[in-house]
Gaussian input, Z-matrix of N, CA and C with variables (Angstrom, degrees):
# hf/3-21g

backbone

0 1
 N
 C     1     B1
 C     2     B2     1     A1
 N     3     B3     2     A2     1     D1
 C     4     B4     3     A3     2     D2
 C     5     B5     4     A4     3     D3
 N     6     B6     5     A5     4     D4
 C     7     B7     6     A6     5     D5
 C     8     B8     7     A7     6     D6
 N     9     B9     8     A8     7     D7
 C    10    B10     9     A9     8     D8
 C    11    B11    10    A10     9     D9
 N    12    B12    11    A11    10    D10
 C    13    B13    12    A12    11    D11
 C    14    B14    13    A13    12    D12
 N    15    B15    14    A14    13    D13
 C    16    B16    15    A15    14    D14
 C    17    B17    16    A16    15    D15
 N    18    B18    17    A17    16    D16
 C    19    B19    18    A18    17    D17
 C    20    B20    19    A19    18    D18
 N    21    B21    20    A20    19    D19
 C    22    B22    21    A21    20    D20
 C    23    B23    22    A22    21    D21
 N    24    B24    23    A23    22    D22
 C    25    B25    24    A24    23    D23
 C    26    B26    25    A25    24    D24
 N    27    B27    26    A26    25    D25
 C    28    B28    27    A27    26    D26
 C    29    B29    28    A28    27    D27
 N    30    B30    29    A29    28    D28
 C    31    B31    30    A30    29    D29
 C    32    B32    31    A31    30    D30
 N    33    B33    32    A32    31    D31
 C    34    B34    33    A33    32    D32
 C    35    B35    34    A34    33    D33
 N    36    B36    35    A35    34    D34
 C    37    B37    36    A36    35    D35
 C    38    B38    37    A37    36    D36
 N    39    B39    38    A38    37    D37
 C    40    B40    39    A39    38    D38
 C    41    B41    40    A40    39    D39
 N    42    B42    41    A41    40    D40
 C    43    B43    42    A42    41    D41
 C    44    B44    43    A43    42    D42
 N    45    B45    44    A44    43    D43
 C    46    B46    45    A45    44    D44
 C    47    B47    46    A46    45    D45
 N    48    B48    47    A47    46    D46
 C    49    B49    48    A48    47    D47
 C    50    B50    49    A49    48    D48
 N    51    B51    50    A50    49    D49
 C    52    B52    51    A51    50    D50
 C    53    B53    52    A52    51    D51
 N    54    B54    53    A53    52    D52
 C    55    B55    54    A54    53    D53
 C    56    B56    55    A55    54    D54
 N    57    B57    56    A56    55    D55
 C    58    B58    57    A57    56    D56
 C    59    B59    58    A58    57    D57
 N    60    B60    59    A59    58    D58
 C    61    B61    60    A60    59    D59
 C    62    B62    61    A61    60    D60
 N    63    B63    62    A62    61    D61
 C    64    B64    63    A63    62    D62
 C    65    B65    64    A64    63    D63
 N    66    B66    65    A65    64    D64
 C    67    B67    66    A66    65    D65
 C    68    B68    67    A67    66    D66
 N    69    B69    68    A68    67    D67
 C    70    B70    69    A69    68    D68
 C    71    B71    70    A70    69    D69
 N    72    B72    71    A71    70    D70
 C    73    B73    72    A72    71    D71
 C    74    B74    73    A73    72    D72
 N    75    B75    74    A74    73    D73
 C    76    B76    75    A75    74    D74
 C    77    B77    76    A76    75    D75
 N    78    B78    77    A77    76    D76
 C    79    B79    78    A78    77    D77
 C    80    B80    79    A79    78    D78
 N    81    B81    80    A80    79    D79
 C    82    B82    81    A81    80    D80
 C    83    B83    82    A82    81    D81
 N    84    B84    83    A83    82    D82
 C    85    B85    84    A84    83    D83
 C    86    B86    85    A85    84    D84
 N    87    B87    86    A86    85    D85
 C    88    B88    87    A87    86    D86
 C    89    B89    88    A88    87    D87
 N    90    B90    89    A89    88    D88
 C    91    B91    90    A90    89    D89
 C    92    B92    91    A91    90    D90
 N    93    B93    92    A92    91    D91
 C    94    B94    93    A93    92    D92
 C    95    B95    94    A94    93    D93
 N    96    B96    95    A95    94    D94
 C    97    B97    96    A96    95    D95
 C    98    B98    97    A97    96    D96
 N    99    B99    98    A98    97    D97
 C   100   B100    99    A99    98    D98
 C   101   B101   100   A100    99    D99
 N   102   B102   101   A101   100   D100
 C   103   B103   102   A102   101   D101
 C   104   B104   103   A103   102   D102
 N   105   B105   104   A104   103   D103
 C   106   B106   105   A105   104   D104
 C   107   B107   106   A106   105   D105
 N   108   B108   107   A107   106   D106
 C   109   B109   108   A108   107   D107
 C   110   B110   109   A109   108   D108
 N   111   B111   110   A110   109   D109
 C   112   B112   111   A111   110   D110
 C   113   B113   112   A112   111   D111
 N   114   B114   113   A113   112   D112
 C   115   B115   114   A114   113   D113
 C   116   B116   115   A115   114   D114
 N   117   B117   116   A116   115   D115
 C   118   B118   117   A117   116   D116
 C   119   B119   118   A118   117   D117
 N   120   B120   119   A119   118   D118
 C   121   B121   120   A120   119   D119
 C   122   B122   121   A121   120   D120
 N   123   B123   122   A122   121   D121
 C   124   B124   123   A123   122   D122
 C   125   B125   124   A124   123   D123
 N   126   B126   125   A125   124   D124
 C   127   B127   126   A126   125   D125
 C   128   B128   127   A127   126   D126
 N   129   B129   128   A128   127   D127
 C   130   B130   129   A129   128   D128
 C   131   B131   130   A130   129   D129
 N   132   B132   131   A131   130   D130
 C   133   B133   132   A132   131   D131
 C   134   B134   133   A133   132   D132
 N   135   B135   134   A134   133   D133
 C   136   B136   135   A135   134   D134
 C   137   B137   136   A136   135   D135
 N   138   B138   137   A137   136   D136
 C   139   B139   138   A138   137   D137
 C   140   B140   139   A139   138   D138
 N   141   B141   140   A140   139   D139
 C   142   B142   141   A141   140   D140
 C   143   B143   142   A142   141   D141
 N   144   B144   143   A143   142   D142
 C   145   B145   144   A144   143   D143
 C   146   B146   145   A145   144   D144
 N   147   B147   146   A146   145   D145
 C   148   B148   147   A147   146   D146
 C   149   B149   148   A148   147   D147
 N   150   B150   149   A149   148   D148
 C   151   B151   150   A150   149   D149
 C   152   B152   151   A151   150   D150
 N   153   B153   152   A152   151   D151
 C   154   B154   153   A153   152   D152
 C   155   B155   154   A154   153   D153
 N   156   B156   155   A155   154   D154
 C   157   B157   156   A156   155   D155
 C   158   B158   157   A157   156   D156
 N   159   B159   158   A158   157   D157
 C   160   B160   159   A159   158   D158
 C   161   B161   160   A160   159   D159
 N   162   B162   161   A161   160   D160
 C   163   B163   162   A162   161   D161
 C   164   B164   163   A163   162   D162
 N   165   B165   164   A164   163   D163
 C   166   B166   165   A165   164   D164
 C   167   B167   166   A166   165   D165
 N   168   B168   167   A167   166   D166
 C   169   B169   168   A168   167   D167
 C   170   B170   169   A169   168   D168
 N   171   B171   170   A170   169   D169
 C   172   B172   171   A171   170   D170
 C   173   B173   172   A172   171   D171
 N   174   B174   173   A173   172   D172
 C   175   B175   174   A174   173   D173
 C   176   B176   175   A175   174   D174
 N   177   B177   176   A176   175   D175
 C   178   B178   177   A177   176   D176
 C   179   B179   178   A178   177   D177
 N   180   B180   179   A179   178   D178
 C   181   B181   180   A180   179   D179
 C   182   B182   181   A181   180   D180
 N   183   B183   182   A182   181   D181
 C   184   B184   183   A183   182   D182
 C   185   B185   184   A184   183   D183
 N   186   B186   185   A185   184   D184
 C   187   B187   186   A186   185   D185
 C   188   B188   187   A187   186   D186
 N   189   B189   188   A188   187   D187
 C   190   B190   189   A189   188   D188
 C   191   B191   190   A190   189   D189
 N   192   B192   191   A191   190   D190
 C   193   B193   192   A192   191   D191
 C   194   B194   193   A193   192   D192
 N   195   B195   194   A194   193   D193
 C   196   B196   195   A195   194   D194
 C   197   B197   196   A196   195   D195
 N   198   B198   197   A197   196   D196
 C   199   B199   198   A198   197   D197
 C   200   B200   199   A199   198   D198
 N   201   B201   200   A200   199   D199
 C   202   B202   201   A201   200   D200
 C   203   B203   202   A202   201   D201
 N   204   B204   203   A203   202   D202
 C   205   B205   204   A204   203   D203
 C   206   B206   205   A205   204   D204
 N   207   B207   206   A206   205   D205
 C   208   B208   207   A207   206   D206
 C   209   B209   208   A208   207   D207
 N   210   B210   209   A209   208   D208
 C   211   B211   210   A210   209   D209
 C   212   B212   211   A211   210   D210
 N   213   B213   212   A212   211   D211
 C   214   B214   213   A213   212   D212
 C   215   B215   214   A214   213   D213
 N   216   B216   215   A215   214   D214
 C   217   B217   216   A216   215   D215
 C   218   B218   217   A217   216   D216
 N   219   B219   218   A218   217   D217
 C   220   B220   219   A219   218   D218
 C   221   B221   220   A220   219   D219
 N   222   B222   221   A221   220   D220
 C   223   B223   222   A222   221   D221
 C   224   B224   223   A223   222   D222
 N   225   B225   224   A224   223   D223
 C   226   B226   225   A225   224   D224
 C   227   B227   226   A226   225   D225
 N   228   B228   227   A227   226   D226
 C   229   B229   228   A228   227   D227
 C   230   B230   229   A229   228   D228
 N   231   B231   230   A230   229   D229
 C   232   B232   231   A231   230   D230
 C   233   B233   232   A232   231   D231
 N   234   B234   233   A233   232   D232
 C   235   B235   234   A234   233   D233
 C   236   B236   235   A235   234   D234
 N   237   B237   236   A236   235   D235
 C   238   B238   237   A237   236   D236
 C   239   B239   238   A238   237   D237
 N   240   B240   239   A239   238   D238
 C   241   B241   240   A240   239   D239
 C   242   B242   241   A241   240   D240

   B1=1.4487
   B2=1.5288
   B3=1.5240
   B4=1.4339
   B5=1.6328
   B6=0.9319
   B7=1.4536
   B8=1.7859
   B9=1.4527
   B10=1.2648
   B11=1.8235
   B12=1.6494
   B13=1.5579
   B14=1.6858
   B15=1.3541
   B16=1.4999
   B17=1.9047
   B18=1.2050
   B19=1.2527
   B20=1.3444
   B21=1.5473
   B22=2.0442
   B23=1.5123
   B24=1.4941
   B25=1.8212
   B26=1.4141
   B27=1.0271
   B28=1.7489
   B29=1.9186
   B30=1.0541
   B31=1.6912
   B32=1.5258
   B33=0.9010
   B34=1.4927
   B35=1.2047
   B36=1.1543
   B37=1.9090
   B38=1.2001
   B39=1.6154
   B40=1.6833
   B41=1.7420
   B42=1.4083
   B43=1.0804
   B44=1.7138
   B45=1.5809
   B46=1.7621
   B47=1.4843
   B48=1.0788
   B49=1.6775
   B50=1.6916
   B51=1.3139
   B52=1.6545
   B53=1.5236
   B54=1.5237
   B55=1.2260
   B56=1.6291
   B57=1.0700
   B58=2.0603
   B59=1.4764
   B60=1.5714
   B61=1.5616
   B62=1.5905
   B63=2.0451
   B64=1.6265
   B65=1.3851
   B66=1.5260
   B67=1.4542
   B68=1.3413
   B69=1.4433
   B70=1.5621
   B71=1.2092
   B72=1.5145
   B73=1.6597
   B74=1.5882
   B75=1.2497
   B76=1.7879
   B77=1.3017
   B78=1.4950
   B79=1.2001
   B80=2.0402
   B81=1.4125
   B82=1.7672
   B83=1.4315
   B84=1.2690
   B85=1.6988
   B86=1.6154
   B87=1.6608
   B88=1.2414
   B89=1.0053
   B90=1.2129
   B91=1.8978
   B92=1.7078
   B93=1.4775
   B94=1.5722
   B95=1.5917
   B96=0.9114
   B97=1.5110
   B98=1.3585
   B99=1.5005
   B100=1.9353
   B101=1.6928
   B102=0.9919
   B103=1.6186
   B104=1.5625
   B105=1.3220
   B106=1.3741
   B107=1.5709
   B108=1.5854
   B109=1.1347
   B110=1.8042
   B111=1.2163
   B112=2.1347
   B113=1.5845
   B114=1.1393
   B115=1.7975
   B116=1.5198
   B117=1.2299
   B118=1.5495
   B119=1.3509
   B120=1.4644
   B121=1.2297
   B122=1.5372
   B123=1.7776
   B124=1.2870
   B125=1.4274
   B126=0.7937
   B127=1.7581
   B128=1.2482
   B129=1.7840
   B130=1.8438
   B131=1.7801
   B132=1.5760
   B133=1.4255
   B134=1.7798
   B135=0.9442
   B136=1.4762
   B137=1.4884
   B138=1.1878
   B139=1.7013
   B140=1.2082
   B141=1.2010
   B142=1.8495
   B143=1.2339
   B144=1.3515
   B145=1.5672
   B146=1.4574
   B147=1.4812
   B148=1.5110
   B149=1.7293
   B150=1.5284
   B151=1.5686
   B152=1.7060
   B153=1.4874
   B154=0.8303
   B155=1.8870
   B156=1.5965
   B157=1.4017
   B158=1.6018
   B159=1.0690
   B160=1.8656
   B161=1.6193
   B162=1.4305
   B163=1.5913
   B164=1.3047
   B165=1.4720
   B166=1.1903
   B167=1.8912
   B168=1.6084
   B169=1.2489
   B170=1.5882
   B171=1.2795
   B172=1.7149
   B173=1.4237
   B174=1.5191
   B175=1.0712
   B176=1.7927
   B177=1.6928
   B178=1.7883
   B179=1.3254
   B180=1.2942
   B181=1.8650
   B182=1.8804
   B183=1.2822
   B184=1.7070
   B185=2.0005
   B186=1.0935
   B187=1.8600
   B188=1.5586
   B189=1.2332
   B190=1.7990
   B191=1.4290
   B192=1.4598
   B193=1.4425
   B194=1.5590
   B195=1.1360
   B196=1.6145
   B197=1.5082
   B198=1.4710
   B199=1.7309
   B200=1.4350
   B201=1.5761
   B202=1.9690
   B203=1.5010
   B204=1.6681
   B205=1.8952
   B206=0.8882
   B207=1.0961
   B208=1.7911
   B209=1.8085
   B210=1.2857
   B211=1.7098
   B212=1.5654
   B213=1.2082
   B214=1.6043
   B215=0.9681
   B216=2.2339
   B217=1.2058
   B218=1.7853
   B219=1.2984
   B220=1.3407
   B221=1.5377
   B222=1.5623
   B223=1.7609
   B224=1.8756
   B225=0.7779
   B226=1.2695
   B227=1.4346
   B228=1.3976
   B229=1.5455
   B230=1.3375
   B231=1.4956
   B232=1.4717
   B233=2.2309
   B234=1.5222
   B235=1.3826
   B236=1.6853
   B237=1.2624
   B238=1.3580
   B239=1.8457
   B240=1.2803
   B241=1.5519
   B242=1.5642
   A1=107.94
   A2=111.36
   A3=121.65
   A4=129.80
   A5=135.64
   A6=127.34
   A7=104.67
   A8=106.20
   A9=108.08
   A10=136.84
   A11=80.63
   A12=84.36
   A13=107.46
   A14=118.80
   A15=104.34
   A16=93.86
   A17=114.92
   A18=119.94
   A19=123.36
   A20=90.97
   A21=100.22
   A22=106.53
   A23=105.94
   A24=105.12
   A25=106.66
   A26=123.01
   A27=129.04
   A28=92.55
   A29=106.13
   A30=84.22
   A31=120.88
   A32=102.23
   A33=92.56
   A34=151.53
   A35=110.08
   A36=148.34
   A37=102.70
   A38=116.13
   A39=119.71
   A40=100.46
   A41=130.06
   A42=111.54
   A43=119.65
   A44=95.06
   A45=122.26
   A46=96.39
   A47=100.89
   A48=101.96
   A49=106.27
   A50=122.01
   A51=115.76
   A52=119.83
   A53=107.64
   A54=155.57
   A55=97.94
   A56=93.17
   A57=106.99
   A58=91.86
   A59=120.53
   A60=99.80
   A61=114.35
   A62=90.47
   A63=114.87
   A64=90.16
   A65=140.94
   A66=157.32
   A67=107.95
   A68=113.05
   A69=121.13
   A70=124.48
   A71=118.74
   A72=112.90
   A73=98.98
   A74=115.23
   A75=123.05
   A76=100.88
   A77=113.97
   A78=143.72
   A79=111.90
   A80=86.01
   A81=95.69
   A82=93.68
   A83=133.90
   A84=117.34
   A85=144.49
   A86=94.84
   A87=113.39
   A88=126.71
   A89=100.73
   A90=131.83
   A91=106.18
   A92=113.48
   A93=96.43
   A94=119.07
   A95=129.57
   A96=127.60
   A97=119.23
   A98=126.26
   A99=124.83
   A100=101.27
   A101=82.28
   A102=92.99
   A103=112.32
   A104=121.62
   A105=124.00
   A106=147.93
   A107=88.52
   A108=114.82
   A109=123.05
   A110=111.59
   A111=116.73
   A112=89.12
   A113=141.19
   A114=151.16
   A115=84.03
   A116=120.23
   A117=106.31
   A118=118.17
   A119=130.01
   A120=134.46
   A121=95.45
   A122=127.78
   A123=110.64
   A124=90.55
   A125=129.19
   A126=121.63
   A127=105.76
   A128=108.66
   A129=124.99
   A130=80.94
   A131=87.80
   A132=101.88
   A133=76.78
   A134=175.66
   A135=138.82
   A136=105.47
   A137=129.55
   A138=114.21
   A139=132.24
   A140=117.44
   A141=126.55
   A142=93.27
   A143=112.79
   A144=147.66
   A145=119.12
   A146=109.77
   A147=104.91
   A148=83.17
   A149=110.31
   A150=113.58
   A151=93.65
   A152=135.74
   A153=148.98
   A154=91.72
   A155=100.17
   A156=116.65
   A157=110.32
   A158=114.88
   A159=132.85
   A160=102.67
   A161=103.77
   A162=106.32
   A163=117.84
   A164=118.13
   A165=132.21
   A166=114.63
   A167=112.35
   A168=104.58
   A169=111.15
   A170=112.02
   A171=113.26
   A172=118.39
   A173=124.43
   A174=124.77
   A175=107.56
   A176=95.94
   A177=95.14
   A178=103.36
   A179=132.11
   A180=109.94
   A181=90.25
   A182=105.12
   A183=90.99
   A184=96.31
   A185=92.20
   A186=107.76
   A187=118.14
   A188=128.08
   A189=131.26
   A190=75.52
   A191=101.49
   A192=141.27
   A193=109.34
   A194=100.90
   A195=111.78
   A196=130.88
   A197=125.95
   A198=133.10
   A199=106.77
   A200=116.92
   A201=108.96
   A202=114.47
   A203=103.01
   A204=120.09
   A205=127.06
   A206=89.38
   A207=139.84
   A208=85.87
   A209=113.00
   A210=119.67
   A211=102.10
   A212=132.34
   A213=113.81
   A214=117.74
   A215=100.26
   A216=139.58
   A217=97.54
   A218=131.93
   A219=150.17
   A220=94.73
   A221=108.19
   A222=105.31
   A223=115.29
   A224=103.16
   A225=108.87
   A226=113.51
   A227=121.40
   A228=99.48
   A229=115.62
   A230=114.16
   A231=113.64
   A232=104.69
   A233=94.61
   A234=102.46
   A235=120.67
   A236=111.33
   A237=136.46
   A238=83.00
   A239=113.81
   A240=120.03
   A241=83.26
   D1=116.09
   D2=160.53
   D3=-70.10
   D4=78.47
   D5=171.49
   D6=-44.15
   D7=141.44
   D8=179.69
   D9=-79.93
   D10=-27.76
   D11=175.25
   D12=-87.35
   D13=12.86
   D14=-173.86
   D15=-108.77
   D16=18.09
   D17=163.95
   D18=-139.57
   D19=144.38
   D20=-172.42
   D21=-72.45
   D22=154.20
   D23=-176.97
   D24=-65.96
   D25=-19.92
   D26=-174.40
   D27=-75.35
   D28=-61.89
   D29=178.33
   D30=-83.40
   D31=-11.28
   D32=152.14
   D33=-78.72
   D34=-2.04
   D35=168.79
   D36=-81.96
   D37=-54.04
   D38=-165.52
   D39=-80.65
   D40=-7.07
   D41=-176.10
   D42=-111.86
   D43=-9.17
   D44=160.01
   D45=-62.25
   D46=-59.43
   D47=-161.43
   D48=-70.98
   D49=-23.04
   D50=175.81
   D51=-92.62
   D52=2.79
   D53=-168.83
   D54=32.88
   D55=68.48
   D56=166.59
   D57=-85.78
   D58=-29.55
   D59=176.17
   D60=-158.58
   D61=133.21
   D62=-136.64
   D63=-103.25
   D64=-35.26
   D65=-159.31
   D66=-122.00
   D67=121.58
   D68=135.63
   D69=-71.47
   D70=158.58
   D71=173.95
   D72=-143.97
   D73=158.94
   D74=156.84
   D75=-95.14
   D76=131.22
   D77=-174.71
   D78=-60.22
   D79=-50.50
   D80=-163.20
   D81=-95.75
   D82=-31.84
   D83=161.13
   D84=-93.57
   D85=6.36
   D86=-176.90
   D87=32.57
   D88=64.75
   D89=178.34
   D90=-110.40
   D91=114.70
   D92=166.73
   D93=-119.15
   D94=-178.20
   D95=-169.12
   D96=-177.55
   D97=163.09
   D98=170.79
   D99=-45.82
   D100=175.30
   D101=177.53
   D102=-117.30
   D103=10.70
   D104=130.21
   D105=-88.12
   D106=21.16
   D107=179.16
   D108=-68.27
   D109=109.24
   D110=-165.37
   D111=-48.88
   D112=-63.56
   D113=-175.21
   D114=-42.37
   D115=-83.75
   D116=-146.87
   D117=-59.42
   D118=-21.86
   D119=-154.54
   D120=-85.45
   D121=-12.95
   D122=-168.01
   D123=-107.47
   D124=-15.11
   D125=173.38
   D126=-51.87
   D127=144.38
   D128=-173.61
   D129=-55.73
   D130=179.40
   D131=-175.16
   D132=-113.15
   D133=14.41
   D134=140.40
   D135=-85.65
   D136=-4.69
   D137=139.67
   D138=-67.15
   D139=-19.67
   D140=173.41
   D141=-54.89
   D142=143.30
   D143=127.87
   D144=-99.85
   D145=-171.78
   D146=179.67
   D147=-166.59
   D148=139.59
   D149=177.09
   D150=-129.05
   D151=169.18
   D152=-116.20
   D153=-144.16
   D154=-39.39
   D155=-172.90
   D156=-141.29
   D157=-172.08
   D158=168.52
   D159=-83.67
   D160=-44.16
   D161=-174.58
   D162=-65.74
   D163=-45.93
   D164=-176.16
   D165=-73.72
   D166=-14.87
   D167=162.04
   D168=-96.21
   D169=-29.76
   D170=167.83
   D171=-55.87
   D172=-26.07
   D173=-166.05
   D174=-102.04
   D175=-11.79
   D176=161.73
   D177=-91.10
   D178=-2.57
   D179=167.66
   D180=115.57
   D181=9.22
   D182=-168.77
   D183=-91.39
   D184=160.43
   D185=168.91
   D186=-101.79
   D187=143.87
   D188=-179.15
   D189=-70.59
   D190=149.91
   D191=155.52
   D192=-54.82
   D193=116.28
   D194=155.30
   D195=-60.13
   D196=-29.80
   D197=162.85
   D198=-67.89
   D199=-49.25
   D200=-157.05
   D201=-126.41
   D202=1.81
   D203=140.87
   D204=-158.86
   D205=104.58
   D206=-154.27
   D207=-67.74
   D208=-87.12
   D209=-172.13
   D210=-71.72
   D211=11.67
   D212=142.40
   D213=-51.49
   D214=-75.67
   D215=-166.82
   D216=-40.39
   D217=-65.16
   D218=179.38
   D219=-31.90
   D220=-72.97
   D221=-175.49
   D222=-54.97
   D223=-60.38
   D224=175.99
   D225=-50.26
   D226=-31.30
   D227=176.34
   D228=-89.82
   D229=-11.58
   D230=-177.69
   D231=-96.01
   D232=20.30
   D233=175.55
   D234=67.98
   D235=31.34
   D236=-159.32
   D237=-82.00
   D238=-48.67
   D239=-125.48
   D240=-122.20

């Protein structure tokens, strides 16, 4: 898990783009999601995170997004996930 303000936008571009990182998350509701996600992009940036994988935000306690995964969010609430 990347916290956002502990990284510069320059490496954070180069590591989207080498795709070391596939998920955004909100920090204080442990919600994660794409990173073209309309929800995540308006969240402060010291709530940003950044995970690498699905596992690696599931395995910090976070939930798929209900707006930009849709049939995560669905499995996971019916305890699928």
């Amino acid at each position: 898990m990347i916290n956002h303000q502990k990284i510069t936008d320059s490496e954070l571009l180069r590591k989207i783009k080498n795709a070391e990182i596939c998920f955004g998350g909100n920090r204080k509701l442990k919600i994660y999601g794409t990173l073209k996600c309309a929800s995540g992009k308006r969240m402060k940036r010291e709530n940003r995170v950044f995970f690498s994988s699905e596992n690696q935000a599931r395995n910090n306690g976070f939930r798929p997004c209900g707006h930009c995964m849709k049939s995560e969010y669905l499995k996971w609430k019916n305890g699928l996930i």
